[in-house]
N, C-alpha and C positions, 0 to 999 in steps of 0.2 A: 399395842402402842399406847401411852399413857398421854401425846396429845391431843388435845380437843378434835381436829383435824387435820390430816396432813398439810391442807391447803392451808388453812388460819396458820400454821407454825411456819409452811414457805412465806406467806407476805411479813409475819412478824420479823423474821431472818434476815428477810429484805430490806426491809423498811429501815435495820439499824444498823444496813451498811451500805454505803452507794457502790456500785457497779465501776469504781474504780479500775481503771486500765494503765500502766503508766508504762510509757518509751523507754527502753533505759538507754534507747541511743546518746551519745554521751557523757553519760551518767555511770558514775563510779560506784555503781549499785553492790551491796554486797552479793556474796554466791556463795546460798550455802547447801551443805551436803547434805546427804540422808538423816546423818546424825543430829546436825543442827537442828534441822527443820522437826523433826520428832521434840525437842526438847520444846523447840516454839509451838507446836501445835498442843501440846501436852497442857503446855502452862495457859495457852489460850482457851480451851477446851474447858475447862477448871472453870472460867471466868465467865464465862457468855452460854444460854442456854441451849440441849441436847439439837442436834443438828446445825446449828448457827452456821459454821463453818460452812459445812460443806452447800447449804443454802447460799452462800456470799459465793462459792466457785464457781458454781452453779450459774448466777444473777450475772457474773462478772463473762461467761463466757457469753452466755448468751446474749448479754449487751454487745459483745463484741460482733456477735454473728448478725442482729436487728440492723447494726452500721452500718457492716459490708456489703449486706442485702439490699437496705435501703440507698446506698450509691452506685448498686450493680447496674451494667446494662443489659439491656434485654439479651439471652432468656434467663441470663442467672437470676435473677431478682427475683424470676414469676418460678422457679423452679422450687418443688419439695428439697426439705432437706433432711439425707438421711445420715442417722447416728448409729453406731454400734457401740453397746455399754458391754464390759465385762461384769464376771463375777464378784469382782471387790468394791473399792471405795472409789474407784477410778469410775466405775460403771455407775456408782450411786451420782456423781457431779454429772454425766452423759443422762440420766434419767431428770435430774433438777433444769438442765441445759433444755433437753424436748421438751417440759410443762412451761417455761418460761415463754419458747418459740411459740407453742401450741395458745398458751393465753393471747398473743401478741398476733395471732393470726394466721400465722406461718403453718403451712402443710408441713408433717413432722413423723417420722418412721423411727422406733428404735427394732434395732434387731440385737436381742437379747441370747446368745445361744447357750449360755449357762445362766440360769436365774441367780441372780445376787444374792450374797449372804450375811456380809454384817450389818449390823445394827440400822446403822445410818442410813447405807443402800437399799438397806430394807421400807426404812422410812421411805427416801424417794423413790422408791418403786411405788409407795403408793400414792406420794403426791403426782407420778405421772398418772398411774391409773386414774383417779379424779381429775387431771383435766382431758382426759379424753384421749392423751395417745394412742396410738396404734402403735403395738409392739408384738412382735414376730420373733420367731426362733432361726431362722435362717436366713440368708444374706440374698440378695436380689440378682439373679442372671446376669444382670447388667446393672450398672450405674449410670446408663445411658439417660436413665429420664429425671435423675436427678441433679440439684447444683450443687451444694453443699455437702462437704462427707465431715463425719466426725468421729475421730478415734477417742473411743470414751472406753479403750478394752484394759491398759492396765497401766500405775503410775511410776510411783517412787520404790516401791515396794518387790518391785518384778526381780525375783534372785535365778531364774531358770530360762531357758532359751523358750520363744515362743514356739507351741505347736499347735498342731490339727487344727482345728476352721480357724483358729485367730492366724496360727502362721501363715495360712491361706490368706485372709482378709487383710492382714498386712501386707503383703502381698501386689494386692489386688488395689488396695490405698495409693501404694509406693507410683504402682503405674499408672494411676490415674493423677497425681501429683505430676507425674511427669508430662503426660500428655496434655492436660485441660486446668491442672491446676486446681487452685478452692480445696484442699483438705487441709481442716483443724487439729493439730492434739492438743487435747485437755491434760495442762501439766507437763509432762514430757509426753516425746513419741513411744508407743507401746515398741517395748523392746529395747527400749537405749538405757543403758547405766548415766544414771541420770549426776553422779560423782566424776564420772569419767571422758562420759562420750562416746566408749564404746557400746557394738553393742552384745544386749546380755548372751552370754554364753554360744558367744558365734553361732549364736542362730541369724536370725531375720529381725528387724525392726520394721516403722513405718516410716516411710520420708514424706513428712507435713510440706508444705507450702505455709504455713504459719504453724503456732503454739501460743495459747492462753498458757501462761503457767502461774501457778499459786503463792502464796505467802512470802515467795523470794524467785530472782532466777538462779540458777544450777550452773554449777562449773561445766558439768558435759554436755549445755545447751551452746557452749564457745569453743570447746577444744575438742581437738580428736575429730572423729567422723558427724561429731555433734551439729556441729555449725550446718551440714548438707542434711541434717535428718530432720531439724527444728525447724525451717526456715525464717520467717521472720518471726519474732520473740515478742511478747506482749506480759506485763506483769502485772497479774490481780493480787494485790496488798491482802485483800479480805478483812482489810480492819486491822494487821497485825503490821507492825512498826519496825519489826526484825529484817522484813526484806526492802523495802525502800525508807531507809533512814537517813536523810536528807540532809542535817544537823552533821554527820559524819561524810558527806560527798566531799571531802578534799582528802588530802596526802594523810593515811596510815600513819598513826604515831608509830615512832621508831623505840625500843623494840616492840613489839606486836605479842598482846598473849599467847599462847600457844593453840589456844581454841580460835583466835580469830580467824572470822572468813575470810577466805582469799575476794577481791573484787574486781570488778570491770576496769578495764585500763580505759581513763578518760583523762581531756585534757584538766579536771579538776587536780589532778594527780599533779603534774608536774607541770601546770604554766606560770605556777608561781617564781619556780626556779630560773625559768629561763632571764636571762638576763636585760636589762635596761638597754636599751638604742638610742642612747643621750647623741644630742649634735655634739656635745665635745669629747665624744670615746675618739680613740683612732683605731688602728688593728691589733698594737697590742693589747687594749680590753677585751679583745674575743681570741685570744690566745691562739700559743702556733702547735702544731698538729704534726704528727711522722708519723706516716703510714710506711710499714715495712713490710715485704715480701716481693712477689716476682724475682722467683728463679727462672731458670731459662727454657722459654717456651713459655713461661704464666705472666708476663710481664702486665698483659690487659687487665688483670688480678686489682693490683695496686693502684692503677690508673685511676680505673673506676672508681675504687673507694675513696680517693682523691679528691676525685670532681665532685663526690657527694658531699666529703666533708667541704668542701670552699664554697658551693652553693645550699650549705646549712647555716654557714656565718660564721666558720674559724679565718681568724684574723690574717695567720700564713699558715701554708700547708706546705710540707714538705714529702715528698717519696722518695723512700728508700729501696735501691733495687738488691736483691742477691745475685740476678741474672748476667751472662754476659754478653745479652744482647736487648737491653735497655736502651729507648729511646732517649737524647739528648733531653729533646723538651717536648710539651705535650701541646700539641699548635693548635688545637680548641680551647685549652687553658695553659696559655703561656706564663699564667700567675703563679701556677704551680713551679714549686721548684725540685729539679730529679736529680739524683745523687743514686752514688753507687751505696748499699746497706752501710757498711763497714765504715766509708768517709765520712757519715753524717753523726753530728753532735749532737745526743741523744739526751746528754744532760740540758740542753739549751730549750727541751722542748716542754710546752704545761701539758703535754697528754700523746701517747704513745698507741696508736692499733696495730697491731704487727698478727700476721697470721696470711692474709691472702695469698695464694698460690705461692708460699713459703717454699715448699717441700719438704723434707726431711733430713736435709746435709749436715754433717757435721756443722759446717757454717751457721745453717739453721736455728742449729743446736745451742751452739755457743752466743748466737743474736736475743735466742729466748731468754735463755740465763742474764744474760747484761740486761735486759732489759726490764727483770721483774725484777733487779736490784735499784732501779731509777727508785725515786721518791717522786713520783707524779702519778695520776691516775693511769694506768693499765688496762686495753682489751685486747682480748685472747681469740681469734680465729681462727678455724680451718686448720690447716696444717701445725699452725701453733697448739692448737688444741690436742691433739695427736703427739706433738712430742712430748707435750705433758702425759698422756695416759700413758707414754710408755717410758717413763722416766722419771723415778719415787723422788728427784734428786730435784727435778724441776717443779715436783705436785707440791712438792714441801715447799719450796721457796713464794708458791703461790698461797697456800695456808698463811706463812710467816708473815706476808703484808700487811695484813689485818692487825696483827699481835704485836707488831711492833712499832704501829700506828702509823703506816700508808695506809692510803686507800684503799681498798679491797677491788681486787679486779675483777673486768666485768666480763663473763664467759661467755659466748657463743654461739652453742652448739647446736647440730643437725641432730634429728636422735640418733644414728649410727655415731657419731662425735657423742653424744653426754652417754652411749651405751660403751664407750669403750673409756670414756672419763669413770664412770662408776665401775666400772670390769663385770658387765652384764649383758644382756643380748640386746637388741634393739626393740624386739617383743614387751620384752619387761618394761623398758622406756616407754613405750607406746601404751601398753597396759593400763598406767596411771601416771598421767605427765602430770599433773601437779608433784604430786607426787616426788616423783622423779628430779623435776625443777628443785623440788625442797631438796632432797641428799645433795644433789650439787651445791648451793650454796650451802650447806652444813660443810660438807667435806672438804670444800675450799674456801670457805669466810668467805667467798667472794657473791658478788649480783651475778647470775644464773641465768639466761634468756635461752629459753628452751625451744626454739623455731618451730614452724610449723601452722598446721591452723587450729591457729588460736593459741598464739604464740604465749607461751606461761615464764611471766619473769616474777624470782624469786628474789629474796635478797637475804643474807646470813642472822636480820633481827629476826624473822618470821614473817615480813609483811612480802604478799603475793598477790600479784595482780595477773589475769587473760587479757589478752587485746581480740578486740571485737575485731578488728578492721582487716584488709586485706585480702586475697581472696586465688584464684587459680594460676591467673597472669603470673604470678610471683614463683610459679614452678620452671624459672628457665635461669639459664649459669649465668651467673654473675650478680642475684639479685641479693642473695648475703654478704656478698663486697661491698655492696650499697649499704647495708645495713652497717654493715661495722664502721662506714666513715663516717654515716651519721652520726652514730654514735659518739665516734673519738673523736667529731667536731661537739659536740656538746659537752666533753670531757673538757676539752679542752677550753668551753666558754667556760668552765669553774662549776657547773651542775654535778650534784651528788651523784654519787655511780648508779643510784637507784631511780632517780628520780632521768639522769638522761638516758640510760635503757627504759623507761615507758615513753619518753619523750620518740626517741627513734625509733620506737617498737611503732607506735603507733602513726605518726608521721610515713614511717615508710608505708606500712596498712592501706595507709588514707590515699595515698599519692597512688596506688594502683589500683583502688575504688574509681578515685577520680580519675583516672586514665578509661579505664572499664568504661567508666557511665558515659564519657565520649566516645566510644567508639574505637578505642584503639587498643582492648584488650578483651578478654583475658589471653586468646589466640595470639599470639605473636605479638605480646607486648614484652618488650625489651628493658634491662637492667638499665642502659644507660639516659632510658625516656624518666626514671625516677626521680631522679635528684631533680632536672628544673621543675617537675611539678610540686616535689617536698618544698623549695626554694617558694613557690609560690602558694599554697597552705600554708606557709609557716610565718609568711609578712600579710595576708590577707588574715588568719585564725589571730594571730597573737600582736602583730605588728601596726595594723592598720589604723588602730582606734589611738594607738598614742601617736601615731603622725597626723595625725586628723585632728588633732588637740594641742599640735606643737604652736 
């Protein structure tokens, strides 16, 4: 090794980057992928001297783990903490992680079961030897006597399924996350597609209870299986500007380079758009809304999406039924107004959602077509979504909005809906939902909302945003009815298609957090418990401060 000593080049490392941590809860943080993050490390590397980096990943986790320790209560506090470094660069930031501990006090075990081999790792393998770690080749009987675990076994770079003692210790990680909690991963979880959120090669990952991750966060630390393997997310900058760029936390210029990162859906995104609540607006400033579907037997379909849009702030809401056993009027919200599909003045409305419990009638058929001929903003639902894939004649008429200067409509879809919108399996959707969100909006000019966890909305410039929020509760019928009235009440306040699909993406999110965090989810928490929580995040988040000022 060519410095003085490993120790003198850790503190030099240190000293010229602080141990920055940063939240990106709320924060429209970028998310970049494998490819990005090589072109930023490359050009940082270039700049700052041999190890730097991974000395700052290093500083930065281990600051994280001195906090958690130092606020633990008894026995985690008093407890050793043990780390397992792999063979690569992941293993070299797990070896810079134990000499930080070890300087600082902390009883500290690496269990090494492949010795490290690049350059770097090489370095920290011997700055941990000089501070005195204890490092072993095999894994402890138990983790019974220890507090802290830390997956230090592999990063960004992992292209093949985990096996033999790492498959095991992930493993062995995963159950101890479940049971007791306290496991760290450095970077991603060993084993996740850190692009995707799957994991690599249908082998095994680990499921953290937290993640330190590096110089940006990662799309497959939000979407896919991501969100349950990561748990809570923590971002070390490391000195590099690429992943928390501050200066850019509002709304993606429209169009978007084609390299640009996709980022966190926050309310930087889209609070700008939402609309002013002046004492002298009336209802028609927040515009009238048709919700169309319920055929017979779905009727509760439309309903809901109803109630959501009126307690989001559309000025009148109207429901449109197909069904012939539609209720008169709706006695919880008698403000609502019910019409049979067919009777109702479609031209009269600033914004159209049509898809819920639709079905597939001729009727149906012919409701869609009239519909993507309006000149008003357009979303596409459920059943609606479905006579589109199976119908060149309606897919076209949804492309042609854009081109001929409506709106571009705003899509949907479950992945079984955007895997039969693209004519692919649902595998492949799942595969790579950004991904997948993008051909959607390509293929239809329209804004893309790709459901799920970590719901990925697209839009036809290029700009893509994950939404962090939301969470298990959200897996029961009726909670995508909710979503699409949110939506097509924000259409209908005059919000760009792109900017009120993050607004409802994450409003809905948030509303079954906050149901959750009282108590009344994720088990049996209900679609129609949504909308008054959205109703109340939405005048507390956005509304409060200008009535407070009136």
């Amino acid at each position: 090794m060519t410095d003085a000593t490993p120790a003198a080049s850790l503190a030099a490392s240190s000293a010229a980057s602080t141990a920055t941590l940063v939240n990106p809860h709320d924060r429209a943080v970028p998310l970049l992928t494998v490819a990005q993050l090589r072109v930023s490390e490359t050009a940082a590397q270039s700049a700052v001297p041999a190890h730097t980096l991974m000395a700052r990943a290093g500083a930065a986790a281990a600051h994280f783990l001195l906090e958690q320790i130092a606020h633990a209560p008894a026995p985690l506090g008093a407890q050793p903490v043990w780390i397992v470094a792999g063979p690569g660069n992941n293993g070299g930031d797990a070896l810079v992680v134990a000499a930080q501990l070890k300087r600082a006090g902390i009883a500290v075990e690496v269990c090494m079961p492949v010795e490290v081999k690049p350059d770097d790792a090489r370095w920290a393998l011997g700055v941990a030897r000089d501070a005195g770690v204890k490092i072993v080749d095999a894994p402890p009987a138990s983790f019974d006597a220890w507090g802290w675990l830390v997956d230090g076994m592999f990063g960004i770079g992992l292209a093949r399924a985990l096996d033999g003692v790492f498959a095991d210790l992930a493993a062995r990680l995963t159950a101890r996350a479940r049971q007791r909690g306290h496991v760290l991963a450095l970077d991603v979880p060993s084993g996740l597609d850190s692009d995707t959120g799957n994991v690599v090669g249908d082998g095994v990952a680990v499921r953290a209870t937290h993640t330190v991750t590096f110089i940006a966060a990662k799309p497959g630390l939000y979407t896919g299986a991501g969100r349950d393997y990561a748990g809570t997310v923590s971002v070390a900058p490391i000195g590099l500007a690429d992943g928390i760029d501050f200066s850019n936390d509002t709304a993606p210029q429209a169009p978007a380079p084609a390299d640009a990162p996709a980022r966190l859906n926050a309310p930087a995104l889209f609070a700008d758009a939402l609309p002013a609540r002046d004492n002298a607006t009336h209802k028609g400033t927040f515009g009238t809304l048709a919700v169309i579907g319920g055929d017979t037997g779905m009727c509760g379909a439309p309903i809901l999406a109803a109630r959501a849009a009126l307690l989001t702030g559309a000025g009148k809401v109207h429901a449109g039924f197909l069904g012939n056993d539609a209720p008169p009027y709706d006695a919880p919200h008698p403000e609502l107004m019910l019409h049979a599909a067919a009777k109702l003045s479609l031209d009269a409305m600033d914004a159209v959602a049509a898809g819920c419990g639709m079905g597939g009638s001729a009727s149906a058929r012919q409701l869609v077509d009239q519909i993507l001929r309006l000149n008003v903003p357009v979303l596409l639902d459920a059943d609606a979504l479905n006579l589109v894939a199976r119908d060149e004649a309606l897919a076209a008429r949804v492309t042609e909005r854009a081109q001929v200067g409506d709106a571009p409509c705003v899509l949907t879809p479950h992945p079984l809906e955007a895997a039969r919108l693209l004519a692919v399996d649902t595998a492949t959707v799942q595969r790579d939902r950004l991904a997948a969100a993008r051909a959607l909006a390509q293929r239809f000019a329209a804004v893309a909302v790709l459901k799920g966890s970590g719901t990925v909305i697209a839009a036809p410039d290029g700009r893509v945003a994950v939404n962090p929020t939301g969470n298990a509760g959200l897996a029961s019928g009726g909670t995508g009815d909710v979503l699409g009235g949110l939506i097509g009440a924000l259409l209908a306040q005059r919000l760009p298609p792109f900017e009120a699909a993050l607004a409802g993406v994450y409003l809905h999110g948030l509303a079954a957090d906050t149901l959750v965090e009282q108590g009344d989810g994720p088990a049996g928490l209900t679609a129609g418990e949504l909308a008054p929580m959205v109703r109340k995040l939405l005048n507390r988040r956005f509304y409060s401060r200008n009535l407070a000022s009136a």
